[in-house]
N, C-alpha and C positions, 0 to 999 in steps of 0.2 A: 202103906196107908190102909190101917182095917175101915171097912166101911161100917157106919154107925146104923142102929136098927130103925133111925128115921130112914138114911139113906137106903140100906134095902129096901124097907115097903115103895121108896119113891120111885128106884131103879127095877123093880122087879123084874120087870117085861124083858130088859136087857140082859137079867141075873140067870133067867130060864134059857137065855139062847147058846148056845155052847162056843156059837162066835166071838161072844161076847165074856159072859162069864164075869165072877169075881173080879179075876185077872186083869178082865179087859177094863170094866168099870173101874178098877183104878187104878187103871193108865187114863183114863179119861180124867178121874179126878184128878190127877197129878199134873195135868197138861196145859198148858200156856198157847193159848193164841192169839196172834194179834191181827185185829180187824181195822183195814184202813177204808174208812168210807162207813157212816150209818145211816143212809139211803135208801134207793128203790133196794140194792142186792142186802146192803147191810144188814136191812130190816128183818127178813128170815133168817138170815145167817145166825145173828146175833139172837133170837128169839129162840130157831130149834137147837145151838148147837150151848147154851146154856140149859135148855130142857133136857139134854141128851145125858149133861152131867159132864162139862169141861170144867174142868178148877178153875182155871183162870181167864180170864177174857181183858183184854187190852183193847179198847174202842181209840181211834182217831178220828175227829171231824174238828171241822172248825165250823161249820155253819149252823143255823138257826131255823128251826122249824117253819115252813110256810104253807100257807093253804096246799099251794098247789101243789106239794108233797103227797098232800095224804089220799091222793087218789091210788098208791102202789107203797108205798111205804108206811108198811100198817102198825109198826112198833111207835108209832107216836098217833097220838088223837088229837082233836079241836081242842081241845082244853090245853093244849101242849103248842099250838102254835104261838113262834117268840121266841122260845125255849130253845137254849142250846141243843145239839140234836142227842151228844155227849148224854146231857144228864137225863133227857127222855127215855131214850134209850136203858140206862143205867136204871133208871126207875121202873121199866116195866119184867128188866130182867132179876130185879133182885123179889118184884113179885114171880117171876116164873119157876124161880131157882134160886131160893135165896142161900143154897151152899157155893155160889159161883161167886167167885171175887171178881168183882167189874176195877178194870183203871179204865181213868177216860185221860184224854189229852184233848184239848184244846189247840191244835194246831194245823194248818199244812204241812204235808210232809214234804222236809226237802233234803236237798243234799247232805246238808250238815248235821241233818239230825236221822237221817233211815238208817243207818246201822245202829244207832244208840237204842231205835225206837225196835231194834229187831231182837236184840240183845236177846236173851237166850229163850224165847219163845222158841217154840217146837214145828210152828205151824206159821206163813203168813196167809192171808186171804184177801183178795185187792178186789174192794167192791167197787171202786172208781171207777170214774167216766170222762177221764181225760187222758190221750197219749203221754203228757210229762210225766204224769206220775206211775201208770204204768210201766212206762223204760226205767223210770227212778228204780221202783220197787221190784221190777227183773234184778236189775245191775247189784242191789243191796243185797237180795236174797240168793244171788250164785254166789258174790265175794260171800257172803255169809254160812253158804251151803247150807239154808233152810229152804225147804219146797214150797211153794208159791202156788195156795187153789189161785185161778184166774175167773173170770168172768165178763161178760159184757152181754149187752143189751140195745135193742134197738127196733122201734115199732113194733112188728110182728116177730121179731126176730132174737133169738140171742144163741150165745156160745160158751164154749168153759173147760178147761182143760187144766192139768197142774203138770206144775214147771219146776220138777227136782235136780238139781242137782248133783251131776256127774251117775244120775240114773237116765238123761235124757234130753230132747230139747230146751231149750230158752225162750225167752219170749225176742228175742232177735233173731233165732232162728224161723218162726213164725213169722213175723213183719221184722227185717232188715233194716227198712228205713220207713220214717214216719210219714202219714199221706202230706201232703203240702195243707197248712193251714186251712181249714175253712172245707175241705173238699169233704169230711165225713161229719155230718149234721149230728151238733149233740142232742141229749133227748130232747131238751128246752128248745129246739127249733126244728125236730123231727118229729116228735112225741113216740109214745110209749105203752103199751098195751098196759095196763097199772096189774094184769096178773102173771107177765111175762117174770119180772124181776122173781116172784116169790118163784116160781119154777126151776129158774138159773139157778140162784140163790140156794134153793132146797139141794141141787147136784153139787154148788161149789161144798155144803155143810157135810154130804154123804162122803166126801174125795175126803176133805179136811177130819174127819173122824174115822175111816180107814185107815187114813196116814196113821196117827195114834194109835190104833189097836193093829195095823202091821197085816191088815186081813184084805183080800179078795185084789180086785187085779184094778190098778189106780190106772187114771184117765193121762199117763205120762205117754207121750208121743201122739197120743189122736187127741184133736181137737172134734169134738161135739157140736153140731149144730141142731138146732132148732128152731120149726119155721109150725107159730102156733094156728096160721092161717091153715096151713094143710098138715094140722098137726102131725108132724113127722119130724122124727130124730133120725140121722144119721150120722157119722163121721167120716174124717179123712185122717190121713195120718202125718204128722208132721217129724219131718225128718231132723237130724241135728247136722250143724251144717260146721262141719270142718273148719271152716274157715271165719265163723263166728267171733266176732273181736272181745267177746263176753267168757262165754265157755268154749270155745274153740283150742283147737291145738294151742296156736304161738297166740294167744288173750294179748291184746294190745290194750286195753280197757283193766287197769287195775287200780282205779278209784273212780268215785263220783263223780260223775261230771254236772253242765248247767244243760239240764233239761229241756228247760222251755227254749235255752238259743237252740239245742240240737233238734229241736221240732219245728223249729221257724219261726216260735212267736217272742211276742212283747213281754208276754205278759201269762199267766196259765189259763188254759180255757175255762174253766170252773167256775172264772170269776170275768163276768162279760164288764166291758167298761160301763162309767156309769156315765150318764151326758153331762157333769160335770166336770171329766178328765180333761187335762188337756190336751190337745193334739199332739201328737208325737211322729205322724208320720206323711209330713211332706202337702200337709192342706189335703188328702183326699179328703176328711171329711168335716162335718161340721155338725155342734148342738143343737140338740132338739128345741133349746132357746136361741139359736141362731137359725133356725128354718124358720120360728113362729117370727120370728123381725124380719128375713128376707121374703115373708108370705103376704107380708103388709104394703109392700114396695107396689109400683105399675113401670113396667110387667113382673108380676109375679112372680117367682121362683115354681115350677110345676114338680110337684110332689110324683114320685112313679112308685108303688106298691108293690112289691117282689115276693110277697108271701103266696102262699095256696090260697084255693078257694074257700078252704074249712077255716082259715084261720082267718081273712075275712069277715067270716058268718060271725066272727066273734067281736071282733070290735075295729075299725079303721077310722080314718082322718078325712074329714069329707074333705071333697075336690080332689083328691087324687085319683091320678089315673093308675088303675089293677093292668098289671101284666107278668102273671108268676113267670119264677127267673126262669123255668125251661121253656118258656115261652119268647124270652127276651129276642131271640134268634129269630123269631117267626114275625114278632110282630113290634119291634123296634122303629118299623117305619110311621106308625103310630105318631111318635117325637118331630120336634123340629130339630134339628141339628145346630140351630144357633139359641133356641131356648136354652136357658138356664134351669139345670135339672138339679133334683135330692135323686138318690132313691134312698129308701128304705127297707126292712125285712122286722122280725122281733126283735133280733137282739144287736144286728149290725155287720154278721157272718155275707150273708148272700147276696146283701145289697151293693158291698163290696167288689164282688163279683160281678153283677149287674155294672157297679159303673166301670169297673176295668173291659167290660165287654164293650158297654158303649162308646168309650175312649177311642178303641181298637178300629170301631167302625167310622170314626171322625167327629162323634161329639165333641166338642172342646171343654165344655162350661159345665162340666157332670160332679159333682160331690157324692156323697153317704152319708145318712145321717148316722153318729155314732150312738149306739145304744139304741136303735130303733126304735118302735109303737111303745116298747118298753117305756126305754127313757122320755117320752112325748107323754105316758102319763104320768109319770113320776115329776117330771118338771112342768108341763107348760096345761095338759086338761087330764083333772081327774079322776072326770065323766069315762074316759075310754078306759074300757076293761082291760087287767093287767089278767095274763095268762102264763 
């Protein structure tokens, strides 16, 4: 593929590097990557590595732009919240690079369709933020033997390593077995530094454009950390583990499996219930429109607040009583033990938590509300700020 004298004058800077070269820029032109996630990591990924001069770019998202995106996910603006994230996306890359052929998909990725969606891409890059689809996209990308940038993210915090293919570890070699539901806070109930993602994001674009050009020593066996509080990078190394049911010797693992049962859930975490679902699991908990009817009662249903103190300062449910969940252990005594309690948290993760603790300790009469402060402004006031 001769490169055209637009594309020189655009590639120049790449053209003078002897890294790079001719040669190298078109192997970048001729190359396929598919980007699952356009997000906090999506957002750089898909912005530098269309600038860089990849030919093809494959976007997956199913979801739709929201405020509270665009504090770190800077490839969509205000004018673009609503917006599929797909076609945002797609719009700002064909101004950045308009020799990059963008596909989008409108989808989650699941079992039935990650091999088809890998199909002879050279590259994947997994910007998610959920264990399912992470193991998904491990599992798809060794049967498929394409190397997998990874990345994640988290407050101060993020990581990133790439997962080749009979060059190295897996991402089960890495984490074995998934943490138990609920126990690793996603961003939407941890938060998120909004310049952490473009950081990670930048190392996953640098590993994924090596791969391509076949130059300098790729991030296979060390996992990367980064902690932006004390800014500092180090690694450890991850070992490949023999006994791996993925890449390992005797692979017991040689299809797709159901993801979200072998993670513990219902349901994918990506997508929090809404407080319209219905209960599925044995009466723990209950509608943000069934706490505002049992609030009306005498006595009362007492409302218990499981969030931090920052998330507080943003918006809560008067009458209830604040006792963030590391705190539940300490000041539990707080409750009556024959009261009729909610708890709650944002999204319905930790409140959970909360009431299996309280259980434990001999509450009887403990719920959760499903969908948390969330769902309480989406369905019943809303005055209270959605975050």
């Amino acid at each position: 593929m001769a490169l055209t004298q637009a594309q020189i004058a655009r590639f120049s800077r790449h053209l003078i590097m002897p890294e790079v070269g001719m040669d190298g820029q078109e192997k970048l032109l001729k190359s396929k990557i598919l980007l699952i996630g356009a997000g906090g990591l999506g957002s750089p990924l898909a912005m530098y590595l269309a600038a860089a001069g990849i030919g093809e770019l494959t976007i997956v998202d199913f979801d739709r732009v929201d405020e509270s995106n665009l504090q770190r996910q800077v490839i969509h603006f205000t004018s673009d919240v609503g917006k599929l994230k797909v076609e945002s996306a797609k719009q700002k890359i064909q101004e950045i690079n308009p020799f990059c052929v963008v596909n989008t998909v409108v989808s989650r990725v699941t079992s039935d369709n990650a091999l088809t969606l890998i199909g002879d891409h050279d590259v994947v890059i997994d910007g998610t933020d959920n264990f399912p689809t992470r193991y998904l996209m491990n599992d798809a990308c060794v049967l498929s033997g394409v190397p997998n940038v990874y990345g994640s993210i988290f407050r101060f915090e993020g990581q990133a390593t790439v997962f080749y293919p009979g060059k190295g570890p897996c991402y089960r070699c890495l984490y074995p077995e998934p943490p138990p539901p609920g126990a690793v806070p996603s961003c939407a109930e941890g938060g998120v530094l909004g310049i952490l993602p473009g950081i990670i994001g930048l190392v996953q674009a640098t590993e994924a454009i090596k791969i391509i050009l076949g130059k300098g020593t790729l991030l296979v066996g060390r996992l990367m950390l980064f902690n932006a509080m004390d800014m500092k990078f180090r690694e450890v190394k991850i070992r490949q583990n023999p006994e791996c049911p993925i890449c390992g010797t005797n692979r017991t693992i040689t299809k797709l499996i159901d993801y979200e049962q072998f993670c513990g859930l219902g349901r994918g975490e990506s997508a929090p219930a809404s407080a319209s679902a219905a209960s599925d699991n044995g009466g723990d908990e209950v509608s943000a429109s069934e706490v505002r009817d049992l609030r009306k009662r005498k006595p009362a249903v007492v409302l218990v607040d499981v969030r931090e103190n920052s998330e507080v300062a943003i918006c809560k449910i008067s009458g209830a009583v604040h006792i963030p969940l590391g705190e539940i252990p300490n000041q539990f005594n707080r409750l009556k033990s024959d009261d009729e309690i909610v708890t709650y948290c944002h999204h319905g993760m930790r409140s959970l938590k909360a009431m299996h603790f309280l259980r434990e300790q001999g509450f009887r009469n403990v719920k959760s509300m499903r969908g948390g402060i969330d769902a309480w402004s989406l369905d019943v006031d809303s005055t209270v700020a959605r975050y």
